[in-house]
Legacy VTK file of the C-alpha trace (Angstrom):
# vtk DataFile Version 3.0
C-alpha trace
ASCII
DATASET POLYDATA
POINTS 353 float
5.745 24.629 -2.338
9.055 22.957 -2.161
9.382 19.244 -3.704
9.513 16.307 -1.383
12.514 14.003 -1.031
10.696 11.057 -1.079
8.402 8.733 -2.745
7.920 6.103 -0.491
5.678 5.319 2.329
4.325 2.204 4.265
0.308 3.240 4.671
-1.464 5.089 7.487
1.370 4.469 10.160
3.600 7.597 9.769
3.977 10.836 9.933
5.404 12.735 6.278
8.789 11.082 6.440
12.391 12.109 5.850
12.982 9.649 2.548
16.190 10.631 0.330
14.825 10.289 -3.170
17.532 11.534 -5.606
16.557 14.709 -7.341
13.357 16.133 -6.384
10.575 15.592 -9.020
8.185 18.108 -9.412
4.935 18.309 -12.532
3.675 20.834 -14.276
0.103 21.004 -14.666
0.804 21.620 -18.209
2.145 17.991 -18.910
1.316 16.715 -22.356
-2.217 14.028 -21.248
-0.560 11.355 -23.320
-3.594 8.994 -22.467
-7.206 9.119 -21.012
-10.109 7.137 -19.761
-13.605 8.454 -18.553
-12.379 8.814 -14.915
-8.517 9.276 -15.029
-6.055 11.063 -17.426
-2.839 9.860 -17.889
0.487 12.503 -18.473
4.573 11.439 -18.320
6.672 12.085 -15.373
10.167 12.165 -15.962
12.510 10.639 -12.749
15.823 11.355 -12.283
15.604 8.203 -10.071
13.689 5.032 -9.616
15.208 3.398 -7.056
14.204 5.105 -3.765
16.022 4.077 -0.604
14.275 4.296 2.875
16.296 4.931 5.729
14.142 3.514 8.309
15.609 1.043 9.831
12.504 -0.301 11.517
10.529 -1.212 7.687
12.110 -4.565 6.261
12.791 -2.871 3.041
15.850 -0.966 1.860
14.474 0.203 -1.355
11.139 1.087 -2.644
9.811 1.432 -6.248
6.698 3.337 -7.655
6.018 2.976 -11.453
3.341 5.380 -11.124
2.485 8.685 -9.339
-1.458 8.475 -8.337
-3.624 5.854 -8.163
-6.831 4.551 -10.246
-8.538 2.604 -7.812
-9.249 5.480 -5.212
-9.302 4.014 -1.664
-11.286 6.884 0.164
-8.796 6.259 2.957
-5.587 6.585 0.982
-2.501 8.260 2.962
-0.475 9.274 0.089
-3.314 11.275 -1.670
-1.426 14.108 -0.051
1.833 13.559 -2.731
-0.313 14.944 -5.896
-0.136 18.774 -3.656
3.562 18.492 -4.503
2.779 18.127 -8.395
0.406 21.234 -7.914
-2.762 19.491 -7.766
-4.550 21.169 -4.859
-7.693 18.687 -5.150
-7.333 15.744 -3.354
-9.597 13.859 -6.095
-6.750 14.401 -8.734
-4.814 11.528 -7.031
-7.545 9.252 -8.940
-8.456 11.466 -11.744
-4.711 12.902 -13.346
-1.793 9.856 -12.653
1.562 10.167 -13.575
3.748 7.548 -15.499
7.272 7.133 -15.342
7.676 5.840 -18.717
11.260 5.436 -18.513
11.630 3.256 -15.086
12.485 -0.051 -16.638
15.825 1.992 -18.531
16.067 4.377 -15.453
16.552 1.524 -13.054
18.715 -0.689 -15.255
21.032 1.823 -15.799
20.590 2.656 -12.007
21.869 -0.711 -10.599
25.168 -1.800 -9.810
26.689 -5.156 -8.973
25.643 -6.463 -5.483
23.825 -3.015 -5.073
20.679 -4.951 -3.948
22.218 -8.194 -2.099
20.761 -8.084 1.609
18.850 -5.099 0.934
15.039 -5.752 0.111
13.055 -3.710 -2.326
9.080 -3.021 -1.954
7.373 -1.832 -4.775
4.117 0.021 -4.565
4.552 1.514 -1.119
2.871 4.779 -2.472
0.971 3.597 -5.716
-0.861 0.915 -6.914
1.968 -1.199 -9.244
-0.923 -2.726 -10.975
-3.537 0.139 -11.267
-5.781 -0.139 -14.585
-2.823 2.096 -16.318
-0.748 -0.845 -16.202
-2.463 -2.616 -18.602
-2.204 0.571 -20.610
1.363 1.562 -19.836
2.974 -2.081 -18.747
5.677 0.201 -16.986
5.493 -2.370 -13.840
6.090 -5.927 -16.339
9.465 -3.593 -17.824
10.687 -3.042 -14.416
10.233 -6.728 -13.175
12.097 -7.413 -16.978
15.093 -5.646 -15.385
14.782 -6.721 -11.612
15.062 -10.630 -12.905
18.569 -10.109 -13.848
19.482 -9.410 -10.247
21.008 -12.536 -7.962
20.245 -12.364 -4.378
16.764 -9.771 -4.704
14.138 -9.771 -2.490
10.662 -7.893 -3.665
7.832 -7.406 -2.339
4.563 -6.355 -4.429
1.885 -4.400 -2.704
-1.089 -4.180 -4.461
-5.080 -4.556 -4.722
-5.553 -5.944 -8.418
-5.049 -9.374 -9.909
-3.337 -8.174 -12.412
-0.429 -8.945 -10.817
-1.160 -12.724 -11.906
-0.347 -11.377 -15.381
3.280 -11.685 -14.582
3.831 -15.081 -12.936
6.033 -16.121 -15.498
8.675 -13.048 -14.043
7.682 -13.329 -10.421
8.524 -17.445 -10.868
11.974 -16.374 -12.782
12.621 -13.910 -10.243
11.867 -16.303 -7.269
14.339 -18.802 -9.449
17.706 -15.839 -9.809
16.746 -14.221 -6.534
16.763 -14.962 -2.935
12.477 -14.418 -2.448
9.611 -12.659 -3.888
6.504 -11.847 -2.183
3.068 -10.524 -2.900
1.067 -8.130 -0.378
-2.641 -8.278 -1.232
-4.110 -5.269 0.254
-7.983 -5.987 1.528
-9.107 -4.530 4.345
-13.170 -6.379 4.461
-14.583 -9.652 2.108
-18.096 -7.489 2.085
-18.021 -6.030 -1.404
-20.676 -3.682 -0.897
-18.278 -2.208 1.772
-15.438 -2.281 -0.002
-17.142 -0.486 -2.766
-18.125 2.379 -0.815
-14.326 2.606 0.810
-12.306 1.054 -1.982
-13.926 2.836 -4.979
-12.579 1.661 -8.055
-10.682 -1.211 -7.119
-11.272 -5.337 -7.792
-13.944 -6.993 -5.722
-12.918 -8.950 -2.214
-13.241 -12.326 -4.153
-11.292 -10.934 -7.190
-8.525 -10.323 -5.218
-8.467 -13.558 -3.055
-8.505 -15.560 -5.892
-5.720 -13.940 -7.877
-4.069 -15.080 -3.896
-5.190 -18.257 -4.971
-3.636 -18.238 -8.461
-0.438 -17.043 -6.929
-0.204 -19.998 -4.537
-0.757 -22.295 -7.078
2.102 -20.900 -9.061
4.617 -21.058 -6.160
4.528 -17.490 -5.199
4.325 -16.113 -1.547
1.768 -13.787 -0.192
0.572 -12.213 2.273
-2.257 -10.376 3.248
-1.997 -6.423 4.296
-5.337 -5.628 6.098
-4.398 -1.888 6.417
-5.938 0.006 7.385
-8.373 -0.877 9.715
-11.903 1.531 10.369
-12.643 1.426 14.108
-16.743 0.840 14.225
-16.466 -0.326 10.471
-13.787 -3.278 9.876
-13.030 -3.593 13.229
-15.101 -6.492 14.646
-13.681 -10.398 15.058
-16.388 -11.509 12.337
-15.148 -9.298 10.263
-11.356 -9.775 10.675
-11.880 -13.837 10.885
-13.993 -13.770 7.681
-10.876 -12.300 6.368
-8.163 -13.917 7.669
-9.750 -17.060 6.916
-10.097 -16.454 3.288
-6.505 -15.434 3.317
-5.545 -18.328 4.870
-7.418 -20.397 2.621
-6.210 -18.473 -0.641
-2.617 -19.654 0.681
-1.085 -16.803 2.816
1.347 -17.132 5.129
1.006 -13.515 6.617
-1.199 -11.137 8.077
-0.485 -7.385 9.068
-3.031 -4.630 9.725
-3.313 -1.584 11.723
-5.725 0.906 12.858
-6.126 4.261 10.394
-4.522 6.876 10.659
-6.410 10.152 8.689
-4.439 13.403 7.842
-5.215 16.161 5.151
-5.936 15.339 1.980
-7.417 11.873 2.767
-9.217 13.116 5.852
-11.177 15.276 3.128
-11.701 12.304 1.166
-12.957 10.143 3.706
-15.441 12.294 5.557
-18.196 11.955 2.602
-17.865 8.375 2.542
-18.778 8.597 6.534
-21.549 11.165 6.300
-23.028 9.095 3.527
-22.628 5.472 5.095
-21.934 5.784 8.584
-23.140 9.403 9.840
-22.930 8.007 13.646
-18.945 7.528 13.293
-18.578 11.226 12.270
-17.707 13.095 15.854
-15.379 10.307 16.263
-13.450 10.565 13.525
-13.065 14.095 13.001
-12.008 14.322 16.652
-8.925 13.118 15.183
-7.971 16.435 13.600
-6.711 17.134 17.489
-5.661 13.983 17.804
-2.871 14.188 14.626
-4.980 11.689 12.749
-4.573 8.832 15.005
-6.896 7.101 17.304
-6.212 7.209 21.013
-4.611 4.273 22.698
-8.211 3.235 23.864
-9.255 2.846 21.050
-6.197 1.392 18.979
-4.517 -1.172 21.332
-7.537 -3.310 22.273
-7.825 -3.384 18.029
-4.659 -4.379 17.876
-4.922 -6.994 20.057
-8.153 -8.214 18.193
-6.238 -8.940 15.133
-3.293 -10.498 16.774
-5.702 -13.548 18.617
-7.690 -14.231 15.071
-4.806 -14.035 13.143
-2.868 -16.738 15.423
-6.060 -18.728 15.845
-5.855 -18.626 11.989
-2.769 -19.846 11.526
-1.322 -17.063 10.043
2.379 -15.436 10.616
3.034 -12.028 11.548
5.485 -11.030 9.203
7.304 -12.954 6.383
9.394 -16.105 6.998
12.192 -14.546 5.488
12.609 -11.254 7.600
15.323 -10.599 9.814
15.682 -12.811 13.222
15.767 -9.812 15.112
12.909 -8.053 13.370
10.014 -7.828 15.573
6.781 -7.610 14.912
6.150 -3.671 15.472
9.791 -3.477 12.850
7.787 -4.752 10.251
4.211 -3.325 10.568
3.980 -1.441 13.817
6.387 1.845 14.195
7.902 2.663 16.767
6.336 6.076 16.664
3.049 4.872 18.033
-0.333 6.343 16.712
-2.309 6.322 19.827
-3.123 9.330 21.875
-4.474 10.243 24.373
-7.479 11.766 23.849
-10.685 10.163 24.749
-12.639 8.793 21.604
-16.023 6.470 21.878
-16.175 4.054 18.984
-18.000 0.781 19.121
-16.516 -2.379 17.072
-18.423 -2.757 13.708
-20.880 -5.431 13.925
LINES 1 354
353 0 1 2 3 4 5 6 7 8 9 10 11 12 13 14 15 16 17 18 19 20 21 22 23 24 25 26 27 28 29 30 31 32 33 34 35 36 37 38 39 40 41 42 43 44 45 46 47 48 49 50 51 52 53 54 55 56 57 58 59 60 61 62 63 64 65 66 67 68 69 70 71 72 73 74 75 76 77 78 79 80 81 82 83 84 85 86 87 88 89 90 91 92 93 94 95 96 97 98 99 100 101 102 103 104 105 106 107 108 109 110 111 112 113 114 115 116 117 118 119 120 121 122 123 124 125 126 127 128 129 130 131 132 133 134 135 136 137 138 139 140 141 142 143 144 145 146 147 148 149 150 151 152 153 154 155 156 157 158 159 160 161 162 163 164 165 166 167 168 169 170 171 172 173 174 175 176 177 178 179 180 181 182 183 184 185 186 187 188 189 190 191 192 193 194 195 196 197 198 199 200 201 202 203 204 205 206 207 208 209 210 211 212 213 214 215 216 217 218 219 220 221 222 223 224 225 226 227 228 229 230 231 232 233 234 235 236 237 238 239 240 241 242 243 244 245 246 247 248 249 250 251 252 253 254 255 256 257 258 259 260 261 262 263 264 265 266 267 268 269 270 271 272 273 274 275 276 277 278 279 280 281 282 283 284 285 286 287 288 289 290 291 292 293 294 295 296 297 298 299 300 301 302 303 304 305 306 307 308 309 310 311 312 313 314 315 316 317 318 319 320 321 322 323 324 325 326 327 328 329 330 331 332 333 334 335 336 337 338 339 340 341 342 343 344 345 346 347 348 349 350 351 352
């Protein structure tokens, strides 16, 4: 199997996409484990590059970065489960169980940048990992790449992640805020019901964890926002659900709101479909109708979702997309694609109650 050119990804919207990466990366299963916990072992991945660019001109990022390959935490749902195939791990389990560091980012990027190489052209970080994953703590390869990333004038990052770890480094994310031109942090939460989120988000922090470390942020002066992707027609889909949510967003200090429906293909289609036998057996013969459907809903089903979370989130009082973006960046440039995921296959799913 040929190595992608790519390591970056916005979740559950697209199709495998055409990312130039550098040099193509690929692992041998017989990597030295350098590290190991009951669930997860840890080996090095050397990267010719850490700066990725995206090419998409629809995403509001230029660049991505993604200290780690694999992620702890284990989101049934997870879209880039698919990547650990390319470092010969056939099991779509090993994306939680064998994770990759890139112990040489922070030096790998510094030596990477240029003068002016980032001015006007945003950088996301943890578009296809979690940045700070329990290996962080471990590894602190995310704190040595902010280390670097505070020398640069005119940056602006955004953090995507589920832990509140990322309160940890405050004291950077204030200094960068200070040199550069913004910072922002994604919280990824898809439901406050932490029995839920257990079953779907495995290993990672608690719904109140996570809106408090949105708290903390706020307090400190940093921006967030909250990334309610994706959305599980009949599970997260309902308005209590998404205004119990938003809300708490809201309230936590967030100034945005994104989401969008799932979108299930391969490896995390396997994944999922034990978490539905086990929780919601009903919900079955609609999602695996999606296998015809190239992992999307149909427009039936999608666009009235949509729709949902567009009213609560403006009867919240939250934005769609980041003060800061681009005046002509719509809406659909900075979540939505323009390659829409809505067939048009009949599917029956009722709203989650």
């Amino acid at each position: 199997m040929k190595a992608p050119e790519f390591d970056t990804l916005i979740p559950s919207l697209f199709p495998v996409p055409r990312v130039r990466a550098g040099r193509p990366i690929r692992a041998r299963r017989v990597d030295p484990v350098v590290d190991e916990t009951p669930r997860a072992q840890f080996r090095p991945l050397a990267s010719a590059t850490i700066l990725n660019e995206n090419p998409n001109r629809a995403l509001d990022f230029r660049w991505t970065i993604n200290p780690y390959r694999g992620c702890e935490f284990g989101c049934s749902y997870c879209y880039a489960r698919y990547t650990h195939a390319y470092l010969d791990h056939a099991d779509p389990e090993s994306f939680e169980s064998r994770v990759y560091v890139k112990f040489q980012a922070g030096p790998t990027l510094a030596e990477t940048l240029k003068p002016g190489m980032l001015r006007g052209r945003p950088v996301a970080m943890g578009t296809a990992t979690d940045p700070y994953q329990p290996a962080e703590k471990r590894f602190g390869v995310t704190r040595r790449l902010l280390e670097v990333l505070v020398r640069c004038p005119d940056l602006e990052l955004s953090i995507t992640t589920k832990s509140p770890l990322v309160t940890r480094d405050i004291d950077l994310l204030q200094r960068i805020a200070r040199v550069g031109k913004s910072v922002r942090i994604n919280m990824s939460l898809i439901s406050m019901n932490p029995h839920l989120t257990r079953s779907l988000d495995r290993h990672a922090p608690s719904p109140g964890r996570r809106i408090e470390a949105m708290r903390v942020l706020h307090a400190a002066g940093i921006r967030t926002a909250i990334f309610v992707m994706p959305i599980l027609p009949g599970i997260t889909d309902s308005e209590a659900e998404m205004r119990a949510l938003l809300r708490a967003a809201k309230e936590a200090g967030a100034e945005a709101a994104v989401g969008d429906v799932v979108r299930l293909m391969g490896s995390a289609r396997t994944s999922f479909e034990p978490i539905l036998r086990k929780h919601f057996p009903h919900l079955l013969p609609a999602y695996r109708s999606l296998r015809e459907n190239g992992g999307c809903f149909p427009a039936d089903v999608v666009h009235p979702i949509r729709e949902r979370f567009r009213a609560i989130r403006d009867e919240v009082g939250l934005e769609a997309r980041a003060p800061e973006s681009p005046a002509n960046q719509t809406e659909s440039g900075w979540l939505f694609s323009s390659m829409e995921c809505a067939g048009t296959q009949e599917v029956s799913v009722a709203p989650s109650t």
